[in-house]
VOPAGU-2260 file (C-alpha; in pm, 1 decimal, decimal comma):
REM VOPAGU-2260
SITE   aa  ch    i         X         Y         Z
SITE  UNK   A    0   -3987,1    3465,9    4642,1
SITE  UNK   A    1   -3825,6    3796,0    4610,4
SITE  UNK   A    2   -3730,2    4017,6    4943,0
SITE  UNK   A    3   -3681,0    4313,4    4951,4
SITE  UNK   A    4   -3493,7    4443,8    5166,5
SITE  UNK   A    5   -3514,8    4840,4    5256,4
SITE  UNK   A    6   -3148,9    4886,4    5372,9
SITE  UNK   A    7   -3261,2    5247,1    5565,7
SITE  UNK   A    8   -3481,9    5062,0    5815,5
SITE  UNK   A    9   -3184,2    4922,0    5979,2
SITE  UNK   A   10   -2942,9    5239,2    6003,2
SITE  UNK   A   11   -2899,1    5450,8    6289,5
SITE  UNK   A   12   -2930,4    5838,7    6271,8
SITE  UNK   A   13   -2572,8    5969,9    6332,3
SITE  UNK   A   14   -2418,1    6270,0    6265,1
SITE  UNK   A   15   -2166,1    6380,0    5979,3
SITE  UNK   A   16   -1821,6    6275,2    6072,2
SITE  UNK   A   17   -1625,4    6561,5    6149,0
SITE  UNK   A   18   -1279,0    6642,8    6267,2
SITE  UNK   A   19   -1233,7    6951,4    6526,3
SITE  UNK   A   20   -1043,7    7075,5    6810,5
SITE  UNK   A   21   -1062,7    6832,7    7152,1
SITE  UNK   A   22   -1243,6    7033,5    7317,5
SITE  UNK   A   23   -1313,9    7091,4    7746,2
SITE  UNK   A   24   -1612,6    7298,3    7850,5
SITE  UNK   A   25   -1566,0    7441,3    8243,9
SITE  UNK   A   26   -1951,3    7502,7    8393,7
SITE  UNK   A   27   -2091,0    7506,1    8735,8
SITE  UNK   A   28   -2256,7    7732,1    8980,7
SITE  UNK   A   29   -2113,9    8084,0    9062,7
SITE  UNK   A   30   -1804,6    8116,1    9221,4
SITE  UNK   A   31   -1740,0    7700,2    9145,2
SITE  UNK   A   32   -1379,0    7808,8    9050,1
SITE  UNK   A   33   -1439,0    7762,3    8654,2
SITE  UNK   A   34   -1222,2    7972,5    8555,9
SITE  UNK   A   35    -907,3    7902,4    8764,3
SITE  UNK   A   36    -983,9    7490,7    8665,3
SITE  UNK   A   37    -921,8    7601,2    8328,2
SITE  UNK   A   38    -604,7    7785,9    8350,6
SITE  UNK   A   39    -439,5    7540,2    8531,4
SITE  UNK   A   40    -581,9    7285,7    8305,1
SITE  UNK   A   41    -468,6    7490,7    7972,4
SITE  UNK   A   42     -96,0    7479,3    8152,5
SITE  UNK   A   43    -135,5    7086,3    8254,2
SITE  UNK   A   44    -233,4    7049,7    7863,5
SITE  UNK   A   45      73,4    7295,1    7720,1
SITE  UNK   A   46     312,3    7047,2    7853,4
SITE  UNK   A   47     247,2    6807,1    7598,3
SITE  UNK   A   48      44,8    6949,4    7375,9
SITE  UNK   A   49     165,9    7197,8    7086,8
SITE  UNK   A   50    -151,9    7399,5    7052,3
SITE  UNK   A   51    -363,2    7504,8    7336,9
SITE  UNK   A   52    -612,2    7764,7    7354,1
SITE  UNK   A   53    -843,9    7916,4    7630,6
SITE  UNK   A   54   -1229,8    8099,1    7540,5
SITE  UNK   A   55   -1344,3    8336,1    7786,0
SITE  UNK   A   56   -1723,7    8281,9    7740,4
SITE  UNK   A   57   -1796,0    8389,4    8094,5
SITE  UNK   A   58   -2046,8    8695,4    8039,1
SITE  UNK   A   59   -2209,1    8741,5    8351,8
SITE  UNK   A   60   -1906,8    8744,9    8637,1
SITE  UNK   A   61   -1734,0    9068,0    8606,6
SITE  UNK   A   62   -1454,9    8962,1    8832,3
SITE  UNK   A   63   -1288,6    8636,6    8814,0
SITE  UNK   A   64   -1262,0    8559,4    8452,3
SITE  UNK   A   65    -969,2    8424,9    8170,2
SITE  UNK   A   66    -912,7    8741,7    8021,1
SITE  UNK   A   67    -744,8    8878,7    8360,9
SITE  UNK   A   68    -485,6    8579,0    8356,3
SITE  UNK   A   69    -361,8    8682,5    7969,4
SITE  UNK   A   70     -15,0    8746,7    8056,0
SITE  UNK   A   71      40,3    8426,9    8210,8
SITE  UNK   A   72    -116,2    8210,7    7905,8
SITE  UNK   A   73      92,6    8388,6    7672,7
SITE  UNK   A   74     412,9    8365,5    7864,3
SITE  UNK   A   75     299,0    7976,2    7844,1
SITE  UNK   A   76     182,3    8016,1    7478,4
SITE  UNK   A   77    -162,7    7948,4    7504,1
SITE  UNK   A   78    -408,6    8093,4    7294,7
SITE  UNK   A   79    -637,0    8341,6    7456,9
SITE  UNK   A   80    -993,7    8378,5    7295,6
SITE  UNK   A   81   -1152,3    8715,2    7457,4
SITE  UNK   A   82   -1346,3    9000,0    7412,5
SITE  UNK   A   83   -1115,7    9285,5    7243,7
SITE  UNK   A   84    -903,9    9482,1    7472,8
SITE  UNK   A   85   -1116,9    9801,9    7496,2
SITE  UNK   A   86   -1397,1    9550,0    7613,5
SITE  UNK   A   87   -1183,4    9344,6    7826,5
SITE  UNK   A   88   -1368,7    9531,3    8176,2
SITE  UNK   A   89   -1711,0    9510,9    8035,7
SITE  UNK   A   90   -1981,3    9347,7    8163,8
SITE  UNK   A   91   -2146,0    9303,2    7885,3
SITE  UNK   A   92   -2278,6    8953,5    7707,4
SITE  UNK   A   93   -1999,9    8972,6    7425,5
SITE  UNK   A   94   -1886,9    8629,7    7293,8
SITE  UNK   A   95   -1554,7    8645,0    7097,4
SITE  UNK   A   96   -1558,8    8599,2    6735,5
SITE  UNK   A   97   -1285,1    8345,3    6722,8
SITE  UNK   A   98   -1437,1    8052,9    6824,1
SITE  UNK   A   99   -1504,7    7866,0    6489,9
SITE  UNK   A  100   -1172,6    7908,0    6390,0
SITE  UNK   A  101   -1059,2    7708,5    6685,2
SITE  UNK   A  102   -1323,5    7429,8    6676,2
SITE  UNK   A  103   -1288,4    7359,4    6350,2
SITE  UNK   A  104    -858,3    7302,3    6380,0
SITE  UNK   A  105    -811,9    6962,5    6468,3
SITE  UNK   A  106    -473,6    7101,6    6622,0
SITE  UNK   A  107    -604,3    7256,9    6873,4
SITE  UNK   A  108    -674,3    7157,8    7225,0
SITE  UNK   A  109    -948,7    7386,7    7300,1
SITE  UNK   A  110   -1062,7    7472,1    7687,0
SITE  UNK   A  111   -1406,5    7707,9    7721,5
SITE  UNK   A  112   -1485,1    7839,3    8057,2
SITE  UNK   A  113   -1816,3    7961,0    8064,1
SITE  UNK   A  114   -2060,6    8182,8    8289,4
SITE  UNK   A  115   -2196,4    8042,0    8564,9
SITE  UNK   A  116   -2515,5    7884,8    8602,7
SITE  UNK   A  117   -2831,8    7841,4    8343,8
SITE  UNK   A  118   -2695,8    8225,8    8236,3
SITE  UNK   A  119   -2380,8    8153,4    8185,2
SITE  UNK   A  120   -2416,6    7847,9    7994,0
SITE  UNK   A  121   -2660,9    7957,7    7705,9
SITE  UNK   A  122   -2322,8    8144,2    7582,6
SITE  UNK   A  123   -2269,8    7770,3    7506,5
SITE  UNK   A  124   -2585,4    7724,9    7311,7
SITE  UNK   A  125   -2477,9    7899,6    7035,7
SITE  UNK   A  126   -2194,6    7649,0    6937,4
SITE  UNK   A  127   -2411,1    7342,8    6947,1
SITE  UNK   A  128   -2415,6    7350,8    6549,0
SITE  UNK   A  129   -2032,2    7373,5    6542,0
SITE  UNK   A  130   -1921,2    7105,6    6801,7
SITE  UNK   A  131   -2168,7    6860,7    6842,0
SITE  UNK   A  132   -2049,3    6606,2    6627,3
SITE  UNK   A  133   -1764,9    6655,8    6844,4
SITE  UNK   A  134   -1842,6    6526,1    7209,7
SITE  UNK   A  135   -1700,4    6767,6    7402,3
SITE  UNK   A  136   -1605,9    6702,5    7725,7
SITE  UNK   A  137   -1816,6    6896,1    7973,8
SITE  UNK   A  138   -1731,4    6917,5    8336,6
SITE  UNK   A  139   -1886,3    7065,2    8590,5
SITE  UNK   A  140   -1745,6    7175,4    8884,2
SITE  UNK   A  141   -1880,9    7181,6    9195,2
SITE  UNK   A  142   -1768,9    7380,2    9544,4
SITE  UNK   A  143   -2015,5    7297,4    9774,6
SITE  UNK   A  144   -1983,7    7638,0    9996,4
SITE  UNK   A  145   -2146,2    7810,8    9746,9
SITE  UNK   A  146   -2506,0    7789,1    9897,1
SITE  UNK   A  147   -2745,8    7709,7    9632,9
SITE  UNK   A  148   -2515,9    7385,8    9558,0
SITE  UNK   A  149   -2459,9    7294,5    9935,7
SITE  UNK   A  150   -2731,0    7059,0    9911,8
SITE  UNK   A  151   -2771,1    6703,7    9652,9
SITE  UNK   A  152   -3112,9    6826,3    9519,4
SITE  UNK   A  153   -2908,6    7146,0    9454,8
SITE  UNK   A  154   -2650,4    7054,9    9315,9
SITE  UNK   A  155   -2873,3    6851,3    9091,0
SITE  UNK   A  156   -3079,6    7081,5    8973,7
SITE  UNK   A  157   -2794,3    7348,8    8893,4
SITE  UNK   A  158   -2653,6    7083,0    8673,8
SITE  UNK   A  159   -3004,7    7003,8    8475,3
SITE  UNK   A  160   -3035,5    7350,9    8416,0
SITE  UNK   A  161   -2679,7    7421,4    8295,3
SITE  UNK   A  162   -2735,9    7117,9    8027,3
SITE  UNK   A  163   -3099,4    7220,3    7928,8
SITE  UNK   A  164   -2907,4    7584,9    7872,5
SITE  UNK   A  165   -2608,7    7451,3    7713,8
SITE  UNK   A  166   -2775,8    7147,0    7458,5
SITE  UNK   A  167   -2486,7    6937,1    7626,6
SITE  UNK   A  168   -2436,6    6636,6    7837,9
SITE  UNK   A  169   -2247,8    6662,1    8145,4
SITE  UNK   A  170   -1964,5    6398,1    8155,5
SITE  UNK   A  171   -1775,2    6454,0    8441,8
SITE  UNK   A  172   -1783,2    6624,0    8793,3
SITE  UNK   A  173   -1492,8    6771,2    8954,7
SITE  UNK   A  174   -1481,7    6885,3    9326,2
SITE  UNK   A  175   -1360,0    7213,2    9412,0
SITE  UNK   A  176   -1524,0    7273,7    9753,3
SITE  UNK   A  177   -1305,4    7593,6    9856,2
SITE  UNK   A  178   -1357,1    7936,5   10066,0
SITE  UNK   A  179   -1018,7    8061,7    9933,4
SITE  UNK   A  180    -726,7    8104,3   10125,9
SITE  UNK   A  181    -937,9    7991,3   10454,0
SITE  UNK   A  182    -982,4    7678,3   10266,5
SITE  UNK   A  183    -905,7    7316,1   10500,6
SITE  UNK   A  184    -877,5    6965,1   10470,3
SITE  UNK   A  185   -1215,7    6947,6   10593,4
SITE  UNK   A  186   -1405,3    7150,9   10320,0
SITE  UNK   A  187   -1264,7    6970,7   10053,6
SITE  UNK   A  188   -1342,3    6642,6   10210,7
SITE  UNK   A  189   -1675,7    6738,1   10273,8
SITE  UNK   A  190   -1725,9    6861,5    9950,5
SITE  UNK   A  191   -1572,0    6522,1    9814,7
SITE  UNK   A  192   -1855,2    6328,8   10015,8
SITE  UNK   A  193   -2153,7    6580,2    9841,6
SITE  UNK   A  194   -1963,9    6512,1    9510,9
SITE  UNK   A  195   -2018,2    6157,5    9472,1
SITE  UNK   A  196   -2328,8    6094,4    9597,1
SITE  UNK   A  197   -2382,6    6357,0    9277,6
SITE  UNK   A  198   -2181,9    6131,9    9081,3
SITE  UNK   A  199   -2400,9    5835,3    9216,9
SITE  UNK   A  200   -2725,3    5974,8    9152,1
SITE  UNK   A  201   -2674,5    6138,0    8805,7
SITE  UNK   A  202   -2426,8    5821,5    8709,5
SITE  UNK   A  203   -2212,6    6059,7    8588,4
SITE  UNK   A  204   -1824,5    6019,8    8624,8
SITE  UNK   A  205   -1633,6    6181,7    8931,0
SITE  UNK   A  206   -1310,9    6291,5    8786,4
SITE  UNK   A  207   -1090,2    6474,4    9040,6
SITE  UNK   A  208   -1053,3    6713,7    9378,2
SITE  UNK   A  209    -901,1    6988,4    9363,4
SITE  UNK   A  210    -654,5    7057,0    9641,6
SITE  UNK   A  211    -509,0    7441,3    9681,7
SITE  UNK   A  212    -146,1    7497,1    9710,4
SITE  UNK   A  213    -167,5    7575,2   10067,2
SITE  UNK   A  214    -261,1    7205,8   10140,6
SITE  UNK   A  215     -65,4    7058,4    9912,3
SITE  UNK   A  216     119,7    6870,4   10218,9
SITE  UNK   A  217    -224,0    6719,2   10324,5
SITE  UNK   A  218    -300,6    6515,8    9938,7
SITE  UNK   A  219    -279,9    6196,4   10139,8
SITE  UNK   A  220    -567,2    6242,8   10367,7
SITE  UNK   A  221    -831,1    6256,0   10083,0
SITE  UNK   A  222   -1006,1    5982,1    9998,3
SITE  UNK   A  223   -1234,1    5862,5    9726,4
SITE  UNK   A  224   -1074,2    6075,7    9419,4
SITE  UNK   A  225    -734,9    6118,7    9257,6
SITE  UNK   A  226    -661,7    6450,7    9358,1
SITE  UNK   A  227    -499,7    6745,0    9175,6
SITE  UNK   A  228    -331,1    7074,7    9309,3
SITE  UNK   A  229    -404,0    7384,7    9191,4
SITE  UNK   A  230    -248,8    7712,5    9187,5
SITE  UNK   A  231    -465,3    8031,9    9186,1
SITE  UNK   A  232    -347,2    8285,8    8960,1
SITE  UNK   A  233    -683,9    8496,5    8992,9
SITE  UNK   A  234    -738,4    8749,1    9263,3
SITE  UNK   A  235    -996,5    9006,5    9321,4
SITE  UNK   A  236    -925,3    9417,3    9320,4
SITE  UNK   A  237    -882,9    9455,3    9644,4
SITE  UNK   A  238    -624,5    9134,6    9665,9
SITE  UNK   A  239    -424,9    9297,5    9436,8
């Protein structure tokens, strides 16, 4: 008896291999901290890293966003993807053209901090094609003053929104439960607490807390995360 076998029954759909940048995406609610989790992530990566870039896709906050840090990624030399200078103040939707130059280098270790929210993260949309044979890394990061993501069911569905926007799985949370300078020991823990019951529910990996500089002497009274410290380099007009 012959058999036949039909060899396509038994594969799997996959994708084309491909070879790209490594590649972090920043998301989370507005006023998370995106944006300063990248920049001190770009200059935790530059350390040991010869090529490091940061993409400004954040087109809906006019305020706190990568292109106002350039001078200090350059001084580090790290790649800044933005808008062109004359559009640098803007608030307009502009995406810089740059981008598949940088996820297709397999030099590159490539961090995107996008908009906030559903908004923000359609920006992200428009890559799928380009870097999803690539599993990106996609955090998102959570400060649970903001009031929308105060809450689990919140939180939740901020995150199920930014992936239905974005075509991406989320694959890690970070806390960053901060009001700024006024920020204690007590508002990161708490945020910590809302963070993995997140983690717990979704079954999605809790990474980090974020600690700022001004409690850098309290790191040992957090529990429940590895924490890191991070320096703010952004500030708004009237901080300046």
């Amino acid at each position: 008896m012959n058999l036949t076998i039909n060899e396509n029954a038994f594969k799997t759909e996959v994708g084309p291999v491909k070879k790209g940048a490594d590649i972090t995406i920043m998301t989370g609610h507005f006023g998370s901290g995106k944006t300063e989790t990248a920049i001190n992530l770009a200059l935790e990566v530059r350390r040991n890293h010869g090529k490091v870039a940061v993409a400004d896709l954040d087109i809906v906050n006019p305020y706190y966003r990568a292109r106002d840090t350039k001078a200090v990624l350059e001084d580090h030399g790290i790649e800044l993807i933005a808008p062109a200078e004359r559009l640098a103040a803007a608030d307009l939707p502009i995406v810089p053209g740059d981008m598949g130059r940088l996820i297709d280098d397999p030099a590159y270790k490539l961090i995107v901090d996008a908009g906030g929210d559903k908004d923000g993260a359609t920006a992200l949309g428009q890559f799928f094609n380009d870097w999803k044979y690539l599993n990106p890394e996609v955090l998102f990061i959570l400060n649970a003053n903001r009031p929308y993501v105060s809450t689990l069911e919140g939180a939740v569905e901020t995150l199920r929104k930014i992936e239905k926007a974005s075509r991406l799985s989320v694959t890690g949370i970070i806390n960053n439960s901060n009001v700024g300078n006024e920020t204690t020991i007590e508002d990161v823990q708490k945020g910590l607490e809302l963070s993995r019951k997140l983690s717990d529910a979704l079954g999605i990996p809790l990474m980090h807390a974020v600690l700022p500089e001004h409690l850098s002497d309290q790191i040992g009274e957090l529990e429940g995360a590895p924490v890191k410290v991070m320096t703010r380099y952004l500030k708004l007009p009237w901080e300046m």
